[in-house]
N, C-alpha and C positions, 0 to 999 in steps of 0.2 A: 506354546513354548514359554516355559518362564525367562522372567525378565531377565539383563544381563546385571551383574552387579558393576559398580565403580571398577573394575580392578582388568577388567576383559574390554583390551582396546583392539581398536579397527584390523593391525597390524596380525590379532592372535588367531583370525579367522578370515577365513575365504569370500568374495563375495556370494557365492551360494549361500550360504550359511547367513550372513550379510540380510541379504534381502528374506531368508525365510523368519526374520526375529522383527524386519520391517515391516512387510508388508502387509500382514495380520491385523498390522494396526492404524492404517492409514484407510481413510472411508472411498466405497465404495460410489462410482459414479451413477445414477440414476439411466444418465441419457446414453451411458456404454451401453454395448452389444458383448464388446467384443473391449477385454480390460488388460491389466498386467497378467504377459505371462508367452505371447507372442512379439513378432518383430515391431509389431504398431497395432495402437487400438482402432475400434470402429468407434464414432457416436455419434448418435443421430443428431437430425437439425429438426424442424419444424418448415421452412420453406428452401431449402438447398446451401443456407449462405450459414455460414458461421461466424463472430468475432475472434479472434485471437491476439494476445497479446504476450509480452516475455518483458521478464525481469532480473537482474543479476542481484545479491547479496553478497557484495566479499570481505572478507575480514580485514580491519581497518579503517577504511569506506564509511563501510555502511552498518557494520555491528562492532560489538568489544564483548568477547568472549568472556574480560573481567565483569561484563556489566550486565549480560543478558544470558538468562536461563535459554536451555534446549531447546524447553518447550515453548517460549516467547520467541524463537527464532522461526520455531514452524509454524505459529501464529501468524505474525507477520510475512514473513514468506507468502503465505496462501491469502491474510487480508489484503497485501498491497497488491494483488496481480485479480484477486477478485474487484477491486476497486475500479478498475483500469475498464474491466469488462461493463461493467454498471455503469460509467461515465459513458457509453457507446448505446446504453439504452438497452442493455440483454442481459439476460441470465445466465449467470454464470452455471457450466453444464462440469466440466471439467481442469483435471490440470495435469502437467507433465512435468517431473522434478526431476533434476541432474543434480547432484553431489559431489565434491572433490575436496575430500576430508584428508588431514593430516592421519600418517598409521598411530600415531600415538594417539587420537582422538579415541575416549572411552566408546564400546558400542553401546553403553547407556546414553549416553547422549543422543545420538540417531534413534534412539527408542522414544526418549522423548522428542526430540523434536517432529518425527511421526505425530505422535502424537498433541502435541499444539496445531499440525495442520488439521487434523481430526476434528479438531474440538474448533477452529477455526469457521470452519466448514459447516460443521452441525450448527453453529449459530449464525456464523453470516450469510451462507450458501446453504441450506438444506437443501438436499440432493447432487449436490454439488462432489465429485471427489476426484481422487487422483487414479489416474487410467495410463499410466506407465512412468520412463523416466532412467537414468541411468545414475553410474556409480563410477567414481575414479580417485586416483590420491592427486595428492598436492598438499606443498608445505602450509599454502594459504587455504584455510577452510571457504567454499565455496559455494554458493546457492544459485542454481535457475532452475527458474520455475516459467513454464508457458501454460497461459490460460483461454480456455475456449469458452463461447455462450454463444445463446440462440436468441436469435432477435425476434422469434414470436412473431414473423410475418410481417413485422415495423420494420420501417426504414430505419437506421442508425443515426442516432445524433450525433449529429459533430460540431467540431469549434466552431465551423465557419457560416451558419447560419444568423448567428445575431441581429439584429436590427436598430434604430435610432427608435426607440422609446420604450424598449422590453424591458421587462425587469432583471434584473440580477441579481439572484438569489444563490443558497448556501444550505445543503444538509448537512450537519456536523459540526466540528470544533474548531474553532481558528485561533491558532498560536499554541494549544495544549501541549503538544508534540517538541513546538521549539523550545518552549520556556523548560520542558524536563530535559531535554539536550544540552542546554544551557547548563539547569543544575548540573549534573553530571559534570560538564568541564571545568566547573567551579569548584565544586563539591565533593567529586568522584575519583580525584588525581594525585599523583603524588605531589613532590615539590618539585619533580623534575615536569611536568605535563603527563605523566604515565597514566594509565586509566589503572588505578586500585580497586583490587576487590574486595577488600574489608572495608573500605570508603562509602564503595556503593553499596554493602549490607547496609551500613550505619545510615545511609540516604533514604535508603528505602522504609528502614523503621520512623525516620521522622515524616519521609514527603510522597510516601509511595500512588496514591492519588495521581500525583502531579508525573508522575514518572509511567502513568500506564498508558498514558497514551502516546508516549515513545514508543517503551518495549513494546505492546500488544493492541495498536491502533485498532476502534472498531469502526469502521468507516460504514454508512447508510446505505449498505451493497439493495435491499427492496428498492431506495429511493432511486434507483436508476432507471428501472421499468416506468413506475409510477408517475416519472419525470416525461418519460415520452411518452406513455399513455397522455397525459397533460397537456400533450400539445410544445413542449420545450424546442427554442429554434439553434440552441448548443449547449453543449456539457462538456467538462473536463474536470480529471481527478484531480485534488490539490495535494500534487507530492512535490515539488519544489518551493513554493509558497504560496503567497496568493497575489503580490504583486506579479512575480515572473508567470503565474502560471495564466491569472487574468490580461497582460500584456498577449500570450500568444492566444488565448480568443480572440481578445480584439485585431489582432493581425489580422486571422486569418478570413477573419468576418467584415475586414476594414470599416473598424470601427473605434469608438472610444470608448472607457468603462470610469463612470463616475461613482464611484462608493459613498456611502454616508458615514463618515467620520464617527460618529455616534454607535453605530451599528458594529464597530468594529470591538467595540470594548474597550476596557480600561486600558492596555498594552498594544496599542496603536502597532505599531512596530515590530513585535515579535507576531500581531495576526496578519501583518501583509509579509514578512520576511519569513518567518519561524524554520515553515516546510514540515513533511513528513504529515501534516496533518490528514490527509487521504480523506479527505471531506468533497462535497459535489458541489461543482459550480456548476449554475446552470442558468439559461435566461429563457426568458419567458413571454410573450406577450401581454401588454399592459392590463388586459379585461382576465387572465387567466388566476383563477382560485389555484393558488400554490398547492400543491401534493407533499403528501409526508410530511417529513420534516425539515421542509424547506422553508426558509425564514427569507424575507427583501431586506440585502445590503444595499443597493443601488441600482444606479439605470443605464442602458448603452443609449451612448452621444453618437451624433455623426464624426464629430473630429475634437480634437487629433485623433488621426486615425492610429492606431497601434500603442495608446499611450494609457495608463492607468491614472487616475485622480481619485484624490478625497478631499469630498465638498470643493470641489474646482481645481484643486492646485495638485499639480504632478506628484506623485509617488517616487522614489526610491524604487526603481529597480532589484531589489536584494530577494535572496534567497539559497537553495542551494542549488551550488553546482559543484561535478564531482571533479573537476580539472582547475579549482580554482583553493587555494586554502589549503588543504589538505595536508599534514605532515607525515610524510610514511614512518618516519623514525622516532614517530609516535603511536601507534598504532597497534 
């Protein structure tokens, strides 16, 4: 079916019609049996257990329709809920999207955003797709998405294995995410705080680089496996920061986490606060040759237990949260 042009919004067609212009374009699951098109899919496991995880996107929040393309919407979508699965130590097998789109939303936009999950998929997940999901209105445009993987007969890594001498190490980017979040609110606004969209054209021809790994995070979804083939004693996704999201390994592991201050780069600050990076923390045992691309930031202490450091001295707690800061009447 050909595409829809600019001008054919959500309101001019039925969900039938809806899903027969979507679903053509959003990839197909490897590990389904049984995909879109019934009341529930099938897909297989490998030992009986599956991961699963869910994510909301809502407008406001967590996107600026003046600041993010369609297709960077279904990117992300599908990169942060594949992220989630990889920090558990599985492969990411499938996913289930829900939509609740304004009627005045173009149904090009839902074409594209299909497609950013597609193209998401085909590089962070191969074989990875979407096996059902549903459709609804709302003034507020609206994303969840639930993601399934197969642990490949391995136990699941989680926070709370750590130990006093592992290493602590990092696949991915720290602070990239936050410092183009930053731009944007600098950069991207009117004079009232409003999120401009001629603003962030003109951001993006100067600083677009710095701004991709906002909109279209590519988080080290391989490095998740490769992390627990390794031997790793916990993992977690870094999507609040990396002090908050290092604070609850260490909880859960009662333990402490000393960073090397050096390791963190030039912008100390925006890599322990930033967020949205969807990078793998993971720790290690001391004799264990790191996998992928996982780099040593630091080491777990015995104590303070639940506390974050760089080169000894406590961290700043910062990062994000969604009940904190927030301006709706900004949004």
């Amino acid at each position: 079916m050909p595409s829809s042009d600019g001008r054919t919004v959500v309101a001019d067609i039925g969900e039938a019609e809806l899903l027969s212009r979507i679903l053509p374009l959003l990839p197909a699951a490897a590990a389904a049996s049984i995909g879109p098109g019934d009341d529930a899919a099938v897909v297989g496991t490998t030992d009986g257990r599956f991961v699963v995880t869910t994510d909301l996107m809502v407008h406001g929040p967590d996107f600026r329709l003046a600041w993010s393309s369609p297709w960077e919407l279904g990117w992300k979508a599908a990169a942060t809920n594949l992220s989630d699965v990889a920090a558990m130590g599985a492969r990411p097998t499938a996913l289930v999207i829900a939509i609740a789109a304004p009627p005045s939303l173009p149904v090009s936009s839902l074409e594209r955003f299909a497609e950013g999950v597609r193209d998401a998929c085909a590089e962070l997940a191969p074989g990875c797709g979407v096996v059902g999901g549903d459709l609804s209105v709302s003034e507020t445009f609206t994303i969840a998405v639930t993601a399934f993987g197969d642990l490949g007969g391995r136990a699941p890594v989680l926070r709370s294995g750590a130990r006093p001498g592992d290493v602590v190490a990092v696949s991915g980017e720290l602070g990239r995410a936050g410092a183009g979040l930053r731009l944007l609110f600098t950069e991207a606004v009117d004079d009232a705080g409003v999120p401009d969209p001629d603003r962030a054209v003109s951001l993006r021809e100067r600083s677009g680089d710095v701004l991709s790994a906002q909109f279209a995070p590519r988080p080290p979804i391989a490095d998740g496996v490769l992390a627990a083939v390794a031997g790793a004693t916990a993992m977690l996704d870094l999507s609040d920061g990396l002090a908050i999201d290092a604070a609850r390994l260490a909880t859960a592991s009662g333990v402490g986490i000393d960073f090397d201050g050096a390791s963190l780069g030039p912008d100390r600050a925006m890599a322990l606060g930033g967020g949205e990076d969807h990078s793998l923390l993971a720790t290690f045992p001391p004799t264990t040759s790191l996998p992928g691309g996982f780099r040593a930031i630091g080491v777990v202490v015995r104590e303070p237990v639940g506390l974050v450091l760089a080169d000894g001295r406590p961290v700043e707690r910062s990062g994000w949260d969604p009940y904190a800061g927030w301006d709706g009447a900004r949004g």
